[in-house]
N, C-alpha and C positions, 0 to 999 in steps of 0.2 A: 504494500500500500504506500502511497507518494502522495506528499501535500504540492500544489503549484502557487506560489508566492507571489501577488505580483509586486512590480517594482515600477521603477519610470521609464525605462526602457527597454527591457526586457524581462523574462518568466525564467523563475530559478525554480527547480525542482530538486526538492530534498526528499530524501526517505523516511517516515516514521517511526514510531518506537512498535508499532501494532505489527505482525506476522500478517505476510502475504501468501491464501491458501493456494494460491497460483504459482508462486514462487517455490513452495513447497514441496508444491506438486513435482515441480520440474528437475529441484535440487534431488528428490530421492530418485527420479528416474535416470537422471545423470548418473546418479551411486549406483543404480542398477547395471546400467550399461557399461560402466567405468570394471564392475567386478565381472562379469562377466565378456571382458573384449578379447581381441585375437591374443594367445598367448598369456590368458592369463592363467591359465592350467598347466604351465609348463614350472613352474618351481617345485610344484605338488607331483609332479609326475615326475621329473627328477630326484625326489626326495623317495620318493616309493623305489624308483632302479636302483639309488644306491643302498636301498635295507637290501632290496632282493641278490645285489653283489656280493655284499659283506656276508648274508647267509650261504650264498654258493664255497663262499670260502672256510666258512666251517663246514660244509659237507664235503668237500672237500678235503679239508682235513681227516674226517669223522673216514671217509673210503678208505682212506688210507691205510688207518689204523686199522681196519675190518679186512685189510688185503684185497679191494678192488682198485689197482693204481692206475688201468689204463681208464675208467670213469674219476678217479678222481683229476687223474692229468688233463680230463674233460673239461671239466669243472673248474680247474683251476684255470684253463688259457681264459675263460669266460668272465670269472672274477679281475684277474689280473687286467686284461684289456677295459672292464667296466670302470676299474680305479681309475687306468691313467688315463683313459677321456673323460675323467670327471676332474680331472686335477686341470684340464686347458680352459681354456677361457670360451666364452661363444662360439665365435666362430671355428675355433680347431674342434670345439666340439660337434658342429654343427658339419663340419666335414667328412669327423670319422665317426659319427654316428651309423652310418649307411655300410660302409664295414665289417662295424659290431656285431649288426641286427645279420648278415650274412654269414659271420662266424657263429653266434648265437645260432640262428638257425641248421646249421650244421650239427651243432655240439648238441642240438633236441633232439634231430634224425638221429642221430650215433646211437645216443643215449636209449632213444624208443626203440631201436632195434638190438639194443643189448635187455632191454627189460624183455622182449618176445622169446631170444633167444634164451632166455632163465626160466621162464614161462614153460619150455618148448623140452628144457633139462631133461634128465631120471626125475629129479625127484618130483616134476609138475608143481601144477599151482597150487594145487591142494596143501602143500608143504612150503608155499612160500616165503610163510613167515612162522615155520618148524623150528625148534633146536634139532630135531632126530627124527631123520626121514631114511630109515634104510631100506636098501633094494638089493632085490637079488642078483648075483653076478654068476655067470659061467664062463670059466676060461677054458679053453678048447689048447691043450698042447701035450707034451709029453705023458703029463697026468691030470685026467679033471679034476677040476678044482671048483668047487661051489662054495659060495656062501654068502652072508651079506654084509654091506658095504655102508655105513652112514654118512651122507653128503650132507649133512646140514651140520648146523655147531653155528652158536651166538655169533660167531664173523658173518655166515648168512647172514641172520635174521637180522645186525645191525649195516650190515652191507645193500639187503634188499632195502632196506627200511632210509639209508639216504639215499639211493638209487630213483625211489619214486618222490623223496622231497626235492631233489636234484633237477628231477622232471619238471618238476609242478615249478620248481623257479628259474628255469631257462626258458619255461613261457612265459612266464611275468616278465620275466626281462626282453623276452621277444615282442609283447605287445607294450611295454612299457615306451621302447626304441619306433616302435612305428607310432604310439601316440605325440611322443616327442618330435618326431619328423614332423607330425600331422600338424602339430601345433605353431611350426617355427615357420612352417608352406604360410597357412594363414595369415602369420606378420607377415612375410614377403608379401603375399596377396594385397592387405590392405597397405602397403606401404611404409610400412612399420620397419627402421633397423633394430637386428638381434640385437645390439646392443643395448636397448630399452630394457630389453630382459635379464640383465647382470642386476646384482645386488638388491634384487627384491623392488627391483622401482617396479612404478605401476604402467604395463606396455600400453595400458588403454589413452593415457596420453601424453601427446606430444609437447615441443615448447611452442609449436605454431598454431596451436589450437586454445583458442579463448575459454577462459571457465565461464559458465552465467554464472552472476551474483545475483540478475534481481532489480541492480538498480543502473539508471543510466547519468552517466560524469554530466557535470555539468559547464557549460562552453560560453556562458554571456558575462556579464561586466561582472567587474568584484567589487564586493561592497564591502563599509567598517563598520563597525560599532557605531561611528557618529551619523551614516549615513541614517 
C-alpha cells in the first residue's frame, strides 16, 4: 500500500507502514520459484552421491575381509573415482561426471553378473545367506571317493550380504550421476553459469535480475524539512 503526496510541482510517492496483500502475494511466489529453479536440486543430490561413495568404501573394505577381492576391487575403483571428482571444482566436475556414471555403470553389470553366477553355485539360492550348505561330491579316479563338501562359512554369508548392498549403491550412485547431469543440462538451458552453483549460492538468481520489493524509487524534486 503507497500514500501519493502532493507537492507544488510534482507527486512523491512513499510507502506505508500497512502490509500490501499484493505485494505479499508476489514476494512468497518469488520464494516459490527462487527454491525450486534450475539447479537447485543439485547440492542435495550431490550430498546423497557422496554418503553413497563413502558406503561403497566400507563395503569394500567389508569384501575384502570376507575374501571377495575381485568385487571389492569393484567397489573400490567406484569409490575412489567418486572422491576425486568430488574434490574438483564445477566445472572438472561437470566434465568427468559422464565418465563416472560409464564406469559406475560397468562396475553394476560386473557386479549383477557375479551375484547370478553365486545364485547359479552348488550351493543355490536357497543357501545364500547359509553358514552350512553341504553337497554331495563324487570324484571319479583311481579310487571313488564320495562325500560331502560344505561351501558356505560366515565369509559367505558376510560376502553375499555386501555383494547385494554393493549393488543397491552403485545404482544410487548411477542414478545419482544422471540426476546431476540432469540438473546442470537445465542451468545451461536456462542460461544459468555452473558456477552459481558453488558454495551453496542460490542458482535461481542472477546479478542481472531485479528482486520486486513492492515499492517504486522515487524521481521528482527533493524536498527539506523547511519546505
Amino acid at each position: 500500500m503507497s500514500l501519493l503526496l502532493p507537492s507544488s510541482g510534482n507527486d512523491m510517492l512513499l510507502p506505508s507502514s500497512g502490509n500490501d496483500p499484493d505485494n505479499s502475494g508476489n514476494n512468497s511466489r518469488v520464494g516459490s520459484d527462487t527454491a525450486s529453479g534450475p539447479g537447485s536440486e543439485l547440492p542435495r543430490i550431490k550430498s546423497s552421491f557422496r554418503l553413497c561413495v563413502l558406503g561403497l568404501g566400507l563395503i569394500a573394505a567389508a569384501e575384502f575381509g570376507a575374501g571377495f577381492q575381485s568385487l571389492a576391487l569393484t567397489d573400490a575403483c567406484t569409490a575412489l573415482g567418486g572422491l576425486l571428482l568430488l574434490r574438483h571444482d564445477i566445472g572438472a566436475f561437470a566434465r568427468g561426471l559422464f565418465p563416472l556414471a560409464i564406469l559406475i555403470a560397468l562396475n553394476l553389470v560386473s557386479e549383477v553378473t557375479a551375484l547370478l553366477h553365486l545364485l547359479q553355485g552348488p550351493a543355490g539360492p536357497a543357501n545364500f545367506f547359509s553358514s552350512q550348505c553341504y553337497v554331495q561330491m563324487h570324484q571319479i579316479s583311481k579310487e571313488d571317493v564320495h562325500g560331502h563338501i560344505n561351501f558356505c562359512s560366515w565369509h559367505t554369508v558376510f560376502g553375499h550380504l555386501a555383494l547385494c548392498c554393493s549393488i543397491w549403491l552403485q545404482f544410487r550412485c548411477l542414478r545419482c550421476a544422471w540426476r546431476m547431469a540432469k540438473s546442470m543440462q537445465e542451468c545451461l538451458l536456462a542460461g544459468m553459469p555452473l558456477l552459481d552453483l558453488e558454495g551453496g549460492a542460490n542458482p535461481s538468481l542472477t546479478l542481472d535480475e531485479p528482486v520486486e520489493t513492492g515499492y517504486v524509487p522515487y524521481s521528482g524534486k527533493a524536498y527539506h524539512l523547511g519546505d
